[in-house]
PAMI-155835 format. One record per residue (C-alpha): residue in three letters; x, y, z. Coordinates in steps of 0.05 Angstrom, whole numbers, plus 5000, padded with zeros to 4 digits. Example, Ala and Ser with C-alpha at 12.3 -4.5 7.8 and 13.67 -1.06 7.14 Angstrom:
REM PAMI-155835
Ala524649105156/Ser527349795143/
REM end
This chain:
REM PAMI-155835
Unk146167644801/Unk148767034781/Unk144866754718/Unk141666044710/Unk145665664662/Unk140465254610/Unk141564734555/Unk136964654503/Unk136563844485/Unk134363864417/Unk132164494358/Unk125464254325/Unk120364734330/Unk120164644410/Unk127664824418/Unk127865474373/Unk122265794405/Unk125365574478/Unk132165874450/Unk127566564433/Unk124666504515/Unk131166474543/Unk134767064497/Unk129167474519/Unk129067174603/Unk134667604638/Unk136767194686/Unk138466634645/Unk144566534603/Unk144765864545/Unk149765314564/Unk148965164505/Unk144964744446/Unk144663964444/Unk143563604379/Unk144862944347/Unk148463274288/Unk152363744342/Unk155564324305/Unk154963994235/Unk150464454199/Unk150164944253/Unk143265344235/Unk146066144230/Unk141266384289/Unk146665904340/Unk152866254317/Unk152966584391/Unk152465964423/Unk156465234431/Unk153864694396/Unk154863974416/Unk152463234411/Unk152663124481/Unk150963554534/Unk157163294577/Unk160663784525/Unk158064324560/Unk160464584623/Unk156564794682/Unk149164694669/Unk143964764717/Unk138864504688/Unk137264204617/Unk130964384576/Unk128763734535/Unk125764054475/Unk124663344444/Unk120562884417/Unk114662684483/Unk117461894472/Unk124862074483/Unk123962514544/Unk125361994584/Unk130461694562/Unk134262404559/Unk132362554627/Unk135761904650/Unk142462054620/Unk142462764644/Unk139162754720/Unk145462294742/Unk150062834718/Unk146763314774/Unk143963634728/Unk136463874727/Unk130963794676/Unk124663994648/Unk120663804589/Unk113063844555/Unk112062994550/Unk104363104526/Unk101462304540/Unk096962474599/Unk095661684616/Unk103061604626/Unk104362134663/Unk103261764733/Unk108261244715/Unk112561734685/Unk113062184746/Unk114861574790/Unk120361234750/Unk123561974751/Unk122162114822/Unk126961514844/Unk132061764802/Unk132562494828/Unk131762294894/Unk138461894888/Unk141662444856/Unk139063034893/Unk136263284826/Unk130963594799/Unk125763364748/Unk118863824733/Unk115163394672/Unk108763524632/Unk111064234629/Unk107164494563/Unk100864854562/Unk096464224552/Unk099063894606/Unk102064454642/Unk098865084653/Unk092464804635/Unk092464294691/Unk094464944737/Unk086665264712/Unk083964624719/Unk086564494786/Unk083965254810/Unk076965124775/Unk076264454812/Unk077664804886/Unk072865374864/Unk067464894853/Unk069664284889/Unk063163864847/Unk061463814781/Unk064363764709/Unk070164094676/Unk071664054603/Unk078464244563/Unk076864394485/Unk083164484450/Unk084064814379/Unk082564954325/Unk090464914318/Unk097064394300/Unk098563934358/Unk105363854361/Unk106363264396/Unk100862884347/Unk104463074286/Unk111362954309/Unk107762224323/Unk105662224259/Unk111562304233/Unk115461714258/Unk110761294232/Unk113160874170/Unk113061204088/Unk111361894120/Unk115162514104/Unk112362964137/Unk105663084169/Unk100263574206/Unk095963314255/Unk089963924269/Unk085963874340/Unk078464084319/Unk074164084387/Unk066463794374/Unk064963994454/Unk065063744526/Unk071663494511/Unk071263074456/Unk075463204390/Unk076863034320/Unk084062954292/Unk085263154219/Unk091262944202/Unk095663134129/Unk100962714110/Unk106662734064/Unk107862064030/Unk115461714020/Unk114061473950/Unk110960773935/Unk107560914010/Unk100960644022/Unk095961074046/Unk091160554063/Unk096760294107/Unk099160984137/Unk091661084160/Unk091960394195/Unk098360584234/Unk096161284262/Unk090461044280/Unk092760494318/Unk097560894357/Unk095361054424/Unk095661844404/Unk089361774369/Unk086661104382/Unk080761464423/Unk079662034377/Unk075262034310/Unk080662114260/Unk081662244189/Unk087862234145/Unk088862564088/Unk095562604036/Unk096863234007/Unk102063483962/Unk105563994017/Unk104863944086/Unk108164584095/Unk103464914043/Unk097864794103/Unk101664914163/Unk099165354210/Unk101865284286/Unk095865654318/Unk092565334377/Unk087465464431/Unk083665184484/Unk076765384516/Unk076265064588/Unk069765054626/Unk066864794696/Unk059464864713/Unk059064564784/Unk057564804864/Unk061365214913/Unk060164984975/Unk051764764965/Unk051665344921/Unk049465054847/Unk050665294780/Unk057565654785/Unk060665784722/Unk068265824706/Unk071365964635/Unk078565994611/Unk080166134543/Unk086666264503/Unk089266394432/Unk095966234421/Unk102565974382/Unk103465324407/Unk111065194403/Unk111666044429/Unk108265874491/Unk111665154507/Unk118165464501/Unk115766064548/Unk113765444598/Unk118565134597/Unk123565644616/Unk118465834666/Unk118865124698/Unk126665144690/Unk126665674733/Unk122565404790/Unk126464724779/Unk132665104822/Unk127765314878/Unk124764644885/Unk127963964936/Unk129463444896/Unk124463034865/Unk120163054806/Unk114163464793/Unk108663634755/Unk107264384748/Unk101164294788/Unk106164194856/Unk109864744848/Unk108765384872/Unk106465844809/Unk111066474844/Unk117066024838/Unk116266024758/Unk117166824755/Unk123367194757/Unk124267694807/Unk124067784889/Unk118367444927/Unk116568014965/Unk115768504901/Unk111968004862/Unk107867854930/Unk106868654934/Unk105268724854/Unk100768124840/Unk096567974902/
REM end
């Protein structure tokens, strides 16, 4: 069997666990790792493997898994979907998502490429419960409580904001959807933060959350990358009332992005061209394995 051939754009937190999924997926092989540094300061754990600055180093990718920053994804996914070259990434900004998926679709449709976006757990595999919940009981109300646990994608936002060093951004759900962000920062010295407050709060991350920042001495001295979400509809099947559908789940954040997005890279080669959210694609197609046995094992 010949094996799919994945890069890994970027090693942050994302891109070491996705590094972990594929070692342990066996019908993948890594391309190879793509980083701005390249193979300066190669981290010991990617002795086995190339390391580049450019993915046009590498030779014969089939698809590329953008383990990057949610703001960058795009960019990186228009450099690398004209070289024929698939992608898949976790970009976490739900009201962009729309506009995001269109700007790609153009692109892979010209190139005969594939693109499957929002691939994390939060979008991702939650928007697959979400979307079975809402044909189970077609009316009424679901809601998606996430933590307690790091979000990645707010602290890596938090992080790029000016006279922060580093930075922990913790999801605490109040109910029916509505959270708190408490965020720990690392201060630059002679950083305001009075003025670090203003800027997170401003950005479009948290702008509709309650927030509260916080500077402590360590950020890694309170890290913890532990996550969860409770998911619930109460609503009618068919005129049926009061149906009631739960989904919970426990888990390492980064460990389970990585796992989806291999799982996505996957279905990426069994897909036309186009781009996709993981809600359009067949969940069989993100398993390894025949059809028919997983058909025979699972259903």
């Amino acid at each position: 069997m010949k094996k799919i051939r994945a890069a890994v754009v970027g090693y942050g937190n994302i891109g070491r666990f996705t590094v972990e999924a594929l070692e342990a997926a066996e019908d993948f092989e890594i391309a190879g790792i793509v980083r701005r540094k390249g193979a300066e300061d190669k981290p010991a754990e990617l002795s086995a493997y190339e390391v580049v600055s450019d993915i046009r180093q590498l030779k014969d990718v089939d698809v590329a898994i953008l383990a990057t920053p949610t703001r960058s994804c795009e960019e990186y996914a228009r450099q690398i979907l004209p070289l024929g070259i698939n992608t898949v990434d976790s970009f976490d900004i739900h009201t962009n998502i729309r506009q995001y998926r269109a700007n790609l679709m153009e692109i892979c449709k010209k190139t005969g490429t594939v693109s499957i976006i929002a691939a994390g757990w939060d979008p991702g595999s939650d928007s697959i419960v979400r979307t079975l919940m809402q044909g189970l009981a077609p009316k009424g109300l679901s809601y998606t409580n996430f933590g307690p646990g790091m979000s990645m994608g707010h602290s890596v936002c938090v992080r790029s904001k000016q006279g922060v060093k580093d930075a922990l951004s913790m999801t605490i759900p109040l109910g029916e959807g509505i959270h708190r962000r408490m965020v720990y920062v690392e201060l630059e010295e002679g950083a305001s933060l009075e003025q670090v407050t203003k800027d997170i709060k401003a950005d479009p991350y948290f702008a509709n959350d309650e927030t509260h920042v916080f500077a402590v001495a360590s950020v890694d001295d309170v890290k913890d990358m532990g996550h969860g979400v409770h998911m619930v509809r109460k609503g009618v099947s068919g005129k049926t009332q009061n149906q009631r559908l739960e989904f919970n789940m426990s888990i390492n954040n980064p460990a389970l992005t990585g796992q989806v997005l291999v799982n996505v890279a996957r279905a990426s080669l069994r897909q036309q061209p186009g781009c996709y959210t993981m809600i359009e694609i067949p969940v069989i197609d993100m398993l390894p394995g025949e059809r028919e046995d997983l058909v025979e094992h699972l259903v």
